[in-house]
LOLODO-215198 format. One record per atom (N, C-alpha, C): x, z, y; residue in one letter. Coordinates in pm, whole numbers, padded with zeros to 5 digits, always signed. Example, Ala and Ser with C-alpha at 12.3 -4.5 7.8 and 13.67 -1.06 7.14 Angstrom:
+01319+00780-00569a +01230+00780-00450a +01320+00780-00330a +01285+00708-00225s +01367+00714-00106s +01290+00787+00003s 
//
This chain:
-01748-02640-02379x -01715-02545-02482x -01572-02496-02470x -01530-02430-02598x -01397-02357-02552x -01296-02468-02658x -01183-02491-02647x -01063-02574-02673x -00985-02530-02734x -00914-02538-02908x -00796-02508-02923x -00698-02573-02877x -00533-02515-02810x -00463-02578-02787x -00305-02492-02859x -00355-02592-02957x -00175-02543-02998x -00032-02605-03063x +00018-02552-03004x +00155-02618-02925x +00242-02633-03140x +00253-02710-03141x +00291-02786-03324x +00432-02756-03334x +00448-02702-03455x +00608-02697-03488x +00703-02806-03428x +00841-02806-03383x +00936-02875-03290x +00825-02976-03180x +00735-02929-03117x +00707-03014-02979x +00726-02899-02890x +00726-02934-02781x +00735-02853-02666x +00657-02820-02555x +00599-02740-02499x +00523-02728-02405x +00604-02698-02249x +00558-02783-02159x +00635-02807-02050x +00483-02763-01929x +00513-02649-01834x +00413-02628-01749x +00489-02524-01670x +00366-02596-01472x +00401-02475-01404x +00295-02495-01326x +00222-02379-01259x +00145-02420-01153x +00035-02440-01206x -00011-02449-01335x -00113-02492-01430x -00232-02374-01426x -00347-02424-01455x -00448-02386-01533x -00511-02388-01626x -00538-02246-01712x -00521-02268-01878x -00684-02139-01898x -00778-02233-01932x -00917-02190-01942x -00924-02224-02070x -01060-02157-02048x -01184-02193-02177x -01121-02277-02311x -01040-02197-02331x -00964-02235-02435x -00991-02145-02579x -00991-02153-02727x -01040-02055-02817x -00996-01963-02832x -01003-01870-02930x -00995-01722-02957x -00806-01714-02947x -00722-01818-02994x -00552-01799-02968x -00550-01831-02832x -00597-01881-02767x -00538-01931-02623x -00439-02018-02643x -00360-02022-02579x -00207-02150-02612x -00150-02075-02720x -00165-02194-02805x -00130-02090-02937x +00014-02153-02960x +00155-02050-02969x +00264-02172-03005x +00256-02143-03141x +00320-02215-03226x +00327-02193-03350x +00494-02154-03400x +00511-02141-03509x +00635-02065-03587x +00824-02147-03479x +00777-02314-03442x +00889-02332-03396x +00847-02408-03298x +00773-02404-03232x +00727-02458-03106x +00821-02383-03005x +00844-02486-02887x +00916-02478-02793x +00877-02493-02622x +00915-02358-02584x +00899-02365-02425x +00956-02376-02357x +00945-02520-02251x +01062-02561-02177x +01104-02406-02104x +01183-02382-02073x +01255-02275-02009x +01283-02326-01894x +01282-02441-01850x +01313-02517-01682x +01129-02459-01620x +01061-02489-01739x +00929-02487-01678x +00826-02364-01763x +00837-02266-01698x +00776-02191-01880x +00683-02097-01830x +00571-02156-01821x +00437-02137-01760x +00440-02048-01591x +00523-02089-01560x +00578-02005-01391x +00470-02085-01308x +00426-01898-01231x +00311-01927-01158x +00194-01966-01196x +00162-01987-01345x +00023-02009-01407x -00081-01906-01403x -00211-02003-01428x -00299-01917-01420x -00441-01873-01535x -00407-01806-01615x -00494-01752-01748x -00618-01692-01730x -00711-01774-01799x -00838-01707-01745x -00961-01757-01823x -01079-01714-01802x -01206-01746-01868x -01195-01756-02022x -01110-01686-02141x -01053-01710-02267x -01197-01652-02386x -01197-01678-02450x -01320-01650-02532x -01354-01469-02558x -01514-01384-02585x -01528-01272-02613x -01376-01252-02721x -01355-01159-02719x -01254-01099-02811x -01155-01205-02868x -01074-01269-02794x -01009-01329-02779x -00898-01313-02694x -00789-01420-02699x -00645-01401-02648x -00600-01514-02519x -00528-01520-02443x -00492-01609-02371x -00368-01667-02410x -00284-01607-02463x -00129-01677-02522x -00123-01611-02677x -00129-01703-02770x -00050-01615-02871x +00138-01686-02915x +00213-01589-02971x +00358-01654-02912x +00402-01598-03092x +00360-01733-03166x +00411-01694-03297x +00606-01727-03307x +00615-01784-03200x +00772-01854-03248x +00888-01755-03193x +01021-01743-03245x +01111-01624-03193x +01212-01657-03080x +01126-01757-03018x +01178-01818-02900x +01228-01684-02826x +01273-01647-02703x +01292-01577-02593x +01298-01647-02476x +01226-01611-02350x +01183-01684-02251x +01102-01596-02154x +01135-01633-01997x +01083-01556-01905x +01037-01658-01840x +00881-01543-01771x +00758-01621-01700x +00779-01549-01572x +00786-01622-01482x +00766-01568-01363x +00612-01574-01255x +00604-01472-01209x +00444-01506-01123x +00286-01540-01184x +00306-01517-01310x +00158-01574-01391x +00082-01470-01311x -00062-01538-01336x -00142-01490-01296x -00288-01464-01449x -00319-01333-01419x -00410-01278-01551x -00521-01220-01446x -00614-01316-01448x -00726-01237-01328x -00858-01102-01416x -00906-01024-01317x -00977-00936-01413x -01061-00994-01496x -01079-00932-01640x -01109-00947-01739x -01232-00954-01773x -01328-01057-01684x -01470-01039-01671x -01531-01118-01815x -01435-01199-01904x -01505-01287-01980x -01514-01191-02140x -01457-01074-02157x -01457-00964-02276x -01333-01003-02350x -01240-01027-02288x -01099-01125-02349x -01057-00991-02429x -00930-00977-02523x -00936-00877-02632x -00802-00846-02553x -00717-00940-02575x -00566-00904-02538x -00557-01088-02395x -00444-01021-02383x -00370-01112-02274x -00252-01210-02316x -00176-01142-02365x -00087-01169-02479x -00066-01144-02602x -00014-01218-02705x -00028-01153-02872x +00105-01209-02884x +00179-01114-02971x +00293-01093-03058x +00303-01057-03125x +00268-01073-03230x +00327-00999-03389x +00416-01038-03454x +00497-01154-03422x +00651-01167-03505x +00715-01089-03479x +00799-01016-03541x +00947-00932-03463x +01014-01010-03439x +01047-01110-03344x +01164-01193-03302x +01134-01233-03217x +01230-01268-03103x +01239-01367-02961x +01139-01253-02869x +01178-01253-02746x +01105-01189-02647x +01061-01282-02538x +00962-01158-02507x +00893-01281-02407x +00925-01181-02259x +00915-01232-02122x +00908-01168-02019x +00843-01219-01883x +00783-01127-01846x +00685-01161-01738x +00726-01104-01612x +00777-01155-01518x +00831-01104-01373x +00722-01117-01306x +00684-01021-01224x +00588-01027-01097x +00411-01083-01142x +00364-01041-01246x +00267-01112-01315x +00157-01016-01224x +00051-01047-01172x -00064-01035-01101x -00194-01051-01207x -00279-00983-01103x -00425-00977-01180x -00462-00875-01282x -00579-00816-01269x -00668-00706-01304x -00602-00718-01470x -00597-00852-01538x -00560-00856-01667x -00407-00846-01731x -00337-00874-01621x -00207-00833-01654x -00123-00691-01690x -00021-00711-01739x +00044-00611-01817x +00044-00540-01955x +00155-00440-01965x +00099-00445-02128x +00010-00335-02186x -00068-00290-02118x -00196-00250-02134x -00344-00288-02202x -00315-00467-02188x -00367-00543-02205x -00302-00615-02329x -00140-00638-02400x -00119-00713-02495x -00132-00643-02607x -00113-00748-02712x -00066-00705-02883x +00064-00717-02898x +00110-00574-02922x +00304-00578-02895x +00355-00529-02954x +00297-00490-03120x +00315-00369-03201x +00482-00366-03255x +00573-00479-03196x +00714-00469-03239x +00822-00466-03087x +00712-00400-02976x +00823-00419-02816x +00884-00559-02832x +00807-00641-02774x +00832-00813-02721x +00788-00856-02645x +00749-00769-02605x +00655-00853-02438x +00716-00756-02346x +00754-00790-02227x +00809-00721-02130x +00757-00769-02027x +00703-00635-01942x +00599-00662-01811x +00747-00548-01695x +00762-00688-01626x +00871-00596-01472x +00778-00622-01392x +00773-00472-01309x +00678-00475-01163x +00747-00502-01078x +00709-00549-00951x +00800-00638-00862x +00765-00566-00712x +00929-00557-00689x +00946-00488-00575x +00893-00539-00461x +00904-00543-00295x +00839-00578-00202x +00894-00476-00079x +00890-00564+00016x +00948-00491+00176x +00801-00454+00249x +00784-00327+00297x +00640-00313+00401x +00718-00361+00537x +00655-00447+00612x +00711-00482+00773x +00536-00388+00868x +00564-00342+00927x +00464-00278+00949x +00493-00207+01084x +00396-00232+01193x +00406-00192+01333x +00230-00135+01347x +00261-00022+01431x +00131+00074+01434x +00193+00186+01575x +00128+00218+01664x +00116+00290+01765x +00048+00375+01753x +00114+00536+01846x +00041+00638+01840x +00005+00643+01967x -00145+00697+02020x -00203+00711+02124x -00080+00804+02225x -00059+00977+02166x -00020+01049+02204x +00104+01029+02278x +00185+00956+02218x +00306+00983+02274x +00334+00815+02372x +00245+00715+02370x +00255+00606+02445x +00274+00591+02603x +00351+00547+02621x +00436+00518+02757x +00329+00416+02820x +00272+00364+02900x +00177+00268+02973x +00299+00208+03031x +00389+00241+03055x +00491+00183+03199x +00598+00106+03120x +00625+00152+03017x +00769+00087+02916x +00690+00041+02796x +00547+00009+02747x +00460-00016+02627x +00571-00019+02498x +00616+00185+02556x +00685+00191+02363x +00620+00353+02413x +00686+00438+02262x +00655+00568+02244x +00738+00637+02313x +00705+00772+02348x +00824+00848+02401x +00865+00952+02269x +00983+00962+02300x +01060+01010+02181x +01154+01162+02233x +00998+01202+02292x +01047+01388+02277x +01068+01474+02193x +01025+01402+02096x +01022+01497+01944x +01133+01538+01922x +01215+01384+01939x +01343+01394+01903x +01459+01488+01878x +01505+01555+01809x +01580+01662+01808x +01512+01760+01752x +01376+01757+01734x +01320+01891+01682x +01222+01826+01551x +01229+01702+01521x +01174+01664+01394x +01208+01704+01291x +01126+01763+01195x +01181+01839+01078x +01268+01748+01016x +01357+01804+00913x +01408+01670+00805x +01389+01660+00716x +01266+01753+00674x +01182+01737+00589x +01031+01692+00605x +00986+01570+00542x +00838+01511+00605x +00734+01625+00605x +00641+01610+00700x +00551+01735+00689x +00382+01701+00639x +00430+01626+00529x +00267+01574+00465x +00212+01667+00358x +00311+01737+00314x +00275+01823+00186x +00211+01932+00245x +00030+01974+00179x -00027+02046+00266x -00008+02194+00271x +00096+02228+00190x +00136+02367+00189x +00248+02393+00254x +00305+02280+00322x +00402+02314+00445x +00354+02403+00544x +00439+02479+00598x +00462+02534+00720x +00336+02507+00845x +00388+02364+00886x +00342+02311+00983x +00130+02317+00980x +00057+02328+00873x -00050+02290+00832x -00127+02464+00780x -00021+02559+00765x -00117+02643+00706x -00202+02672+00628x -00332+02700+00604x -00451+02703+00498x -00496+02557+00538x -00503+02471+00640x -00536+02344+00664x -00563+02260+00549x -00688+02194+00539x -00660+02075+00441x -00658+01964+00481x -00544+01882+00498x -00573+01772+00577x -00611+01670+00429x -00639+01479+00519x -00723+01396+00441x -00597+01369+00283x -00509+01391+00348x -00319+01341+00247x -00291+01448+00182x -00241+01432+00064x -00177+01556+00027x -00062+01419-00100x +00063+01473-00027x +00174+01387-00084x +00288+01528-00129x +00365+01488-00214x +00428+01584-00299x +00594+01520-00278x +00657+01400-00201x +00718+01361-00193x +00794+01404-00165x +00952+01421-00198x +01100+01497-00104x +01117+01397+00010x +01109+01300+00045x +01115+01228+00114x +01234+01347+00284x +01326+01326+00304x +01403+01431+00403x +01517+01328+00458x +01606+01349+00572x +01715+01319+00613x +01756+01425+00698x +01889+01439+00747x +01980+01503+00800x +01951+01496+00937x +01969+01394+01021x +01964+01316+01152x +01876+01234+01155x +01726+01251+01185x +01633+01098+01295x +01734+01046+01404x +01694+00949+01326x +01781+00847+01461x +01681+00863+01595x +01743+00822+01727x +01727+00863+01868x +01594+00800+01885x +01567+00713+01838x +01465+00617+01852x +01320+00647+01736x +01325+00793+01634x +01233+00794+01626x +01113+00854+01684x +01005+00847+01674x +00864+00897+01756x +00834+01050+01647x +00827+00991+01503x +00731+01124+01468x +00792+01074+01301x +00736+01108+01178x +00706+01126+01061x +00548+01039+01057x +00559+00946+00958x +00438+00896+00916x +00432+00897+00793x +00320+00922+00738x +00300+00887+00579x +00221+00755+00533x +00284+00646+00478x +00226+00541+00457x +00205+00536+00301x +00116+00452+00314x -00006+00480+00166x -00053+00266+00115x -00051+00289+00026x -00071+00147-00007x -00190+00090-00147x -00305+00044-00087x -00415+00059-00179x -00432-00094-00232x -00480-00063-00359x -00483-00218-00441x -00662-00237-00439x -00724-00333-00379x -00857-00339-00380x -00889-00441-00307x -01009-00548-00397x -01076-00657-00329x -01144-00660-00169x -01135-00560-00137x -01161-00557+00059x -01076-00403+00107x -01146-00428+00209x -01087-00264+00273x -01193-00221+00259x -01291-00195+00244x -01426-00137+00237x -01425-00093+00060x -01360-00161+00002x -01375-00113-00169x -01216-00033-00168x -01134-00026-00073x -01008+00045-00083x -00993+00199-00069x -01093+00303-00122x -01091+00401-00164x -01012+00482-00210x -00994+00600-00193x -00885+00703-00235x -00874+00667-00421x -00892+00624-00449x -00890+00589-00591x -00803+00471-00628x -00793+00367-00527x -00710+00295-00520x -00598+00277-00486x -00560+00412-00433x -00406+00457-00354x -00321+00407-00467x -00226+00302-00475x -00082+00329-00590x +00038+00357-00548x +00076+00375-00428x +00192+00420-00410x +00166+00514-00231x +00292+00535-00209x +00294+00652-00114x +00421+00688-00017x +00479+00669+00070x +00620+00687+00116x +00585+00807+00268x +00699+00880+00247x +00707+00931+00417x +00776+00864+00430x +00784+00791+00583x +00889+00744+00662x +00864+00801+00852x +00945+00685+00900x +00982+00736+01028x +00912+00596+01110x +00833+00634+01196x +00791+00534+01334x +00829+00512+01470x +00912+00438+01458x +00987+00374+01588x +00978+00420+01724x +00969+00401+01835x +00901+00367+01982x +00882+00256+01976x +00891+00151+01933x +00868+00032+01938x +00790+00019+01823x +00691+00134+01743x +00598+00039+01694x +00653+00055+01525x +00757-00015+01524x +00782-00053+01386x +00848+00086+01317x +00799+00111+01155x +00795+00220+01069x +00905+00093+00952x +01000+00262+00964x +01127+00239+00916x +01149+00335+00786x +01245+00312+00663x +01268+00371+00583x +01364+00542+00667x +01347+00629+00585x +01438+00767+00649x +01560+00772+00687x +01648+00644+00704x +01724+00544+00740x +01729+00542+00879x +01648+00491+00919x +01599+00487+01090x +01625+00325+01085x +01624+00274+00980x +01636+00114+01000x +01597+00031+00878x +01603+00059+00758x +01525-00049+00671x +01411-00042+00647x +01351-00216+00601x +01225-00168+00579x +01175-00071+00469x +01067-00045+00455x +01018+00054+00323x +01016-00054+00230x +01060+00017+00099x +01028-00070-00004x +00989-00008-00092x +00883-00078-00201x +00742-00027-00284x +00773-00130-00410x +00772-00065-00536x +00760-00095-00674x +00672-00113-00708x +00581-00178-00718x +00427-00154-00736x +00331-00298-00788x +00284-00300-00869x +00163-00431-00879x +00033-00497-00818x +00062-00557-00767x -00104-00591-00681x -00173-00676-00753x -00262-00651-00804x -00364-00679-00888x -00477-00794-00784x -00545-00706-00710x -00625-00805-00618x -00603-00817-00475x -00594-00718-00392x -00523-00729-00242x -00445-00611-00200x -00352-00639-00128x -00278-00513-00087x -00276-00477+00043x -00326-00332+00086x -00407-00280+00142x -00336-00170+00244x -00252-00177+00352x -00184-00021+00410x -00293+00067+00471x -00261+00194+00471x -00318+00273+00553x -00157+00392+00548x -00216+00368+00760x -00113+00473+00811x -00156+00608+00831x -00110+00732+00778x -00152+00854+00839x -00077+00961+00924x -00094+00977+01042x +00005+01069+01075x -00105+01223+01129x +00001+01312+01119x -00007+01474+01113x -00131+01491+01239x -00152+01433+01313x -00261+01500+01431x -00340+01363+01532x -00331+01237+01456x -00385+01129+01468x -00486+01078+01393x -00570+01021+01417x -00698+00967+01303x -00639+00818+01262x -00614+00846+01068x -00566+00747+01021x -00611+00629+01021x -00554+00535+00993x -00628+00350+00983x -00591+00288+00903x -00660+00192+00866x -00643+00147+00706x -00633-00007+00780x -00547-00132+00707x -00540-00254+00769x -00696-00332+00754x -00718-00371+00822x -00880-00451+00859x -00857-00551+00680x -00748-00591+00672x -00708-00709+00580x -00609-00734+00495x -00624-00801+00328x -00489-00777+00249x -00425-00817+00378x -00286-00772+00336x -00182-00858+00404x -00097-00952+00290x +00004-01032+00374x +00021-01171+00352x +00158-01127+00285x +00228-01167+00175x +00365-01194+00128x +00437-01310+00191x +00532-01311+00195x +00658-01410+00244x +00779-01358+00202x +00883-01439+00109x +00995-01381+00115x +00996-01221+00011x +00905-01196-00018x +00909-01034-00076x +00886-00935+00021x +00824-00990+00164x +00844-00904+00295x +00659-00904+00266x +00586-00781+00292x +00441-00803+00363x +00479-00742+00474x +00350-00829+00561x +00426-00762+00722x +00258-00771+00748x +00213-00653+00861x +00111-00661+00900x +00140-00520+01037x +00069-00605+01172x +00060-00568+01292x -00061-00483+01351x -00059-00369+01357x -00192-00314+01384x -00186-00326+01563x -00129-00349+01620x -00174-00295+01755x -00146-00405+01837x -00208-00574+01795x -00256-00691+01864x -00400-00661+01897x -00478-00628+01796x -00614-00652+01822x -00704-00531+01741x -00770-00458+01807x -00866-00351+01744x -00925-00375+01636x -00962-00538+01566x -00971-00584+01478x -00900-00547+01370x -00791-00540+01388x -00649-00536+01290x -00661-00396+01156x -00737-00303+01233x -00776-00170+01163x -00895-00215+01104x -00965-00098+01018x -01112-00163+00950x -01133-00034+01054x -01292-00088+01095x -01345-00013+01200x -01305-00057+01373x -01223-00179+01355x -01240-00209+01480x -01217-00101+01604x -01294-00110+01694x -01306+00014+01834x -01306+00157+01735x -01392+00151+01682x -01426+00279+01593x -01244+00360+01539x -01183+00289+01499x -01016+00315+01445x -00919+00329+01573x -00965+00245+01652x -00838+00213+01737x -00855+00215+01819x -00786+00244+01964x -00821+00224+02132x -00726+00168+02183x -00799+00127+02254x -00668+00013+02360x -00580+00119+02454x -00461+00138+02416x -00398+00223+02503x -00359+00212+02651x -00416+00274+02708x -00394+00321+02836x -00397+00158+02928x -00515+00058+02881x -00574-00054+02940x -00488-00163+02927x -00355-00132+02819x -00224-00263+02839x -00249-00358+02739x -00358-00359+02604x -00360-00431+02572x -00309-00441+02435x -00286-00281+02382x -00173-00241+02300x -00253-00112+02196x -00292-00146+02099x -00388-00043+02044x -00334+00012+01967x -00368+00147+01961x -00353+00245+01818x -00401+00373+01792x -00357+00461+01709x -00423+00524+01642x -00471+00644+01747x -00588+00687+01717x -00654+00746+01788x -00577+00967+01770x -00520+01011+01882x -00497+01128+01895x -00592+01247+01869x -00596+01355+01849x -00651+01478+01865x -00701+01569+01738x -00653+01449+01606x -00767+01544+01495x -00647+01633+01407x -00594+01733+01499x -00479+01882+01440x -00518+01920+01321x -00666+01907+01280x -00628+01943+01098x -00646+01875+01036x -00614+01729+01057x -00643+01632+00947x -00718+01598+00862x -00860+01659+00896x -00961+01622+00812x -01037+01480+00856x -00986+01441+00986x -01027+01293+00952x -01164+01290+01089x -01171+01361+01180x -01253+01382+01250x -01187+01504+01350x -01223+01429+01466x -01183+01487+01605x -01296+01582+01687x -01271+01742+01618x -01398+01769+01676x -01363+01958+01692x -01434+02009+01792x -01396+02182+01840x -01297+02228+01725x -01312+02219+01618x -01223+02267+01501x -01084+02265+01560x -01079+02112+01641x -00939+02104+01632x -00901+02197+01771x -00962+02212+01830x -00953+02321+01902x -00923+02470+01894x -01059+02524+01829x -01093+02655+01779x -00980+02699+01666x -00948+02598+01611x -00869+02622+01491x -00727+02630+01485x -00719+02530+01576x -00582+02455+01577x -00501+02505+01733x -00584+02412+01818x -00484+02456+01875x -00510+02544+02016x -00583+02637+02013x -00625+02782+02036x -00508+02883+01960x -00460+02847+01885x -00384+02917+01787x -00235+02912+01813x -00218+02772+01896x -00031+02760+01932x -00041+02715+02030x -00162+02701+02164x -00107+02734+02268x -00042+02782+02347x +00077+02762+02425x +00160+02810+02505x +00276+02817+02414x +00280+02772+02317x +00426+02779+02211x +00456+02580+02283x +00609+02605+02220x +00671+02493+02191x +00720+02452+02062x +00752+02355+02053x +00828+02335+01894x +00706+02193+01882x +00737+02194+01760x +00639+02067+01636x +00561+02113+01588x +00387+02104+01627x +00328+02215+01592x +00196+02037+01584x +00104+02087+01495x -00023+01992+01469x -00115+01970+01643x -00094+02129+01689x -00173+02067+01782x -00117+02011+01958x +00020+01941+01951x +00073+01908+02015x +00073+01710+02044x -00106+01732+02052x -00156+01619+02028x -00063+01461+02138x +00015+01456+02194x +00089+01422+02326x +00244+01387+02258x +00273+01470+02174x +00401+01466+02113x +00501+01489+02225x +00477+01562+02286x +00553+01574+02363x +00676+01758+02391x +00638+01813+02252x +00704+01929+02236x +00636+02037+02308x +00547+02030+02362x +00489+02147+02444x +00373+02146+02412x +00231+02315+02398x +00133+02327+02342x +00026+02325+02476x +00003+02220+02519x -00067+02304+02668x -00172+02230+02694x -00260+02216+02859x -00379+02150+02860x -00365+02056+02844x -00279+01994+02861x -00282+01847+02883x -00338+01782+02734x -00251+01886+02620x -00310+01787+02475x -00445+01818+02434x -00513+01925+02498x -00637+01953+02502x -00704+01860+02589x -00746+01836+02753x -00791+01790+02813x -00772+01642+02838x -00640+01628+02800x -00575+01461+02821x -00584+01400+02711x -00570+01459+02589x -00603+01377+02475x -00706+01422+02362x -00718+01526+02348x -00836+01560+02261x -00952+01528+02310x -00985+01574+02415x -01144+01573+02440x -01163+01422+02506x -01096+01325+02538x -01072+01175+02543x -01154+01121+02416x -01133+01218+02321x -01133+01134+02159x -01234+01205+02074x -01291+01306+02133x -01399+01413+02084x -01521+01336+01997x -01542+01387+01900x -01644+01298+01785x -01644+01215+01724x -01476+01109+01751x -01444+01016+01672x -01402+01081+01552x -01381+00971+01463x -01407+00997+01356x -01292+00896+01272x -01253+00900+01128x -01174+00846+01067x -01226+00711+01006x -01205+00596+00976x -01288+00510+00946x -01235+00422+00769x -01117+00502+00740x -01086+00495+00622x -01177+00513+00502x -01189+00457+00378x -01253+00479+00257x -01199+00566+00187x -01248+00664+00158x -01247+00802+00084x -01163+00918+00148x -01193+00878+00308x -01110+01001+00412x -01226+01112+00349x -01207+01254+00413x -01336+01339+00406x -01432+01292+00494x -01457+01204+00607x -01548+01182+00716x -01620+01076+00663x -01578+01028+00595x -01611+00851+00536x -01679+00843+00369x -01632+00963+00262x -01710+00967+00174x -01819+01005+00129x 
//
């Protein structure tokens, strides 16, 4: 059955690391002068299974006190609130709190006393482009260089894209003055909150950055050197997908892992690493070194005559930074037709809620 537990005028409740269930309609109920150790004050706990229309904490006392890392998993049991406050006195605060049930969306706060901070995080993140890959030096070549806009080119009413609709449409200023020597291209990285990659759907997108991708792989803030960093809540798994301007995007095979406030995740060990496997990714040029698949110039997520007929039929024999300069190599000619498009002809995007995939 379900348990009252509540914490009695001057005793104290001391917890970390704990699990706090099937407990009644107050949840840990403190009362008017009940006390929470503050060495230990429910950090890293975990709230859950609490009665239909019911609470997991109620916080009658005007204590003030911060929780770090709780955990509020989704709200499958008909729980009412997460937290309850109705004294006006003492605040409560929740750093980095996780789960479908967390935040104050979820409390009773009718006097501002509960305070929910979202918690920052570093992306570490390495991903290869077919087009511009070196077989002989296994980095990118960095012809672009010097002619990269300094403004990102994801917004689909840029210049670069025309009537085009590609799969992204980002609204970001995201710009710098000088790419450093060492970048390859403009990437737009995207970050989805969802129990697999298969349920990680355009619906689940919560955040969004342009940045810059290395020759070596690793995607850097507009900096040309820190990592990206994201404000954001992860509820159940956290999810990248990389997109760039004339490549077929990839979404990570798997949450990735926290350490430190760093997630770091490697796409181009193993074709695995993408969702879709072979289908996402190719082993470049037989070294052992995979990534994103070249040729799809209008970004709809599929490599097919369009990108031809459409694209780049249209800026052949030009130079500059153009979509269908599938090679990255500043020039519009056969080679990004014959050497890399039609290499890649009928593949397809293997992302959840690309246009090819919904």
């Amino acid at each position: 059955g379900y348990y009252n537990l509540n914490i009695m005028n001057g005793s104290t409740i001391s917890a970390e690391y704990g699990i706090f269930e099937y407990m009644a309609s107050a949840g840990i109920n403190l009362m008017e002068n009940a006390i929470v150790d503050t060495e230990h004050p429910f950090d890293n706990c975990l709230f859950r299974n609490g009665t239909t229309g019911g609470r997991l904490l109620t916080v009658n006392s005007a204590q003030t006190f911060t929780v770090d890392n709780a955990v509020f998993p989704t709200n499958t049991w008909g729980g009412a609130y997460n937290v309850y406050k109705s004294i006006n006195s003492g605040t409560v605060n929740f750093n980095n709190a996780s789960g479908g049930f967390q935040g104050e969306s979820y409390d009773y706060d009718p006097n501002n006393r509960i305070n929910w901070t979202v918690p920052s995080f570093d992306l570490d993140i390495t991903v290869f482009l077919e087009g511009p890959f070196n077989t002989a030096t296994l980095k990118m070549n960095t012809d672009l260089n010097g002619i990269i806009p300094n403004n990102h080119p994801y917004h689909p009413t840029l210049p670069y894209f025309g009537n085009l609709m590609p799969d992204w449409y980002y609204t970001g200023s995201e710009s710098t003055p000088t790419p450093n020597v060492f970048v390859v291209d403009w990437v737009l990285v995207e970050i989805r909150d969802a129990t697999s990659a298969a349920t990680a759907g355009s619906g689940t997108v919560i955040a969004q950055q342009a940045a810059f991708v290395l020759n070596t792989g690793k995607i850097v803030d507009i900096d040309g050197v820190s990592l990206l960093n994201f404000t954001a809540t992860i509820n159940d798994g956290l999810y990248v997908v990389i997109w760039h301007k004339n490549h077929l995007g990839v979404i990570s095979a798997n949450a990735l892992s926290e350490s430190g406030g760093v997630y770091t995740y490697n796409f181009s060990t193993d074709p695995g690493q993408a969702c879709g496997g072979t289908s996402a990714q190719k082993n470049l040029g037989g070294t052992g070194t995979w990534g994103m698949m070249a040729g799809d110039g209008n970004g709809d997520g599929y490599v097919s005559i369009s990108d031809i007929n459409d694209v780049w039929n249209e800026q052949a024999g030009e130079a500059g930074y153009r979509p269908a300069d599938y090679n990255l190599d500043g020039q519009l000619n056969n080679r990004d037709k014959n050497d890399v498009w039609f290499e890649n002809l009928l593949k397809s995007s293997q992302i959840p809620g690309s246009k090819k995939t919904e």
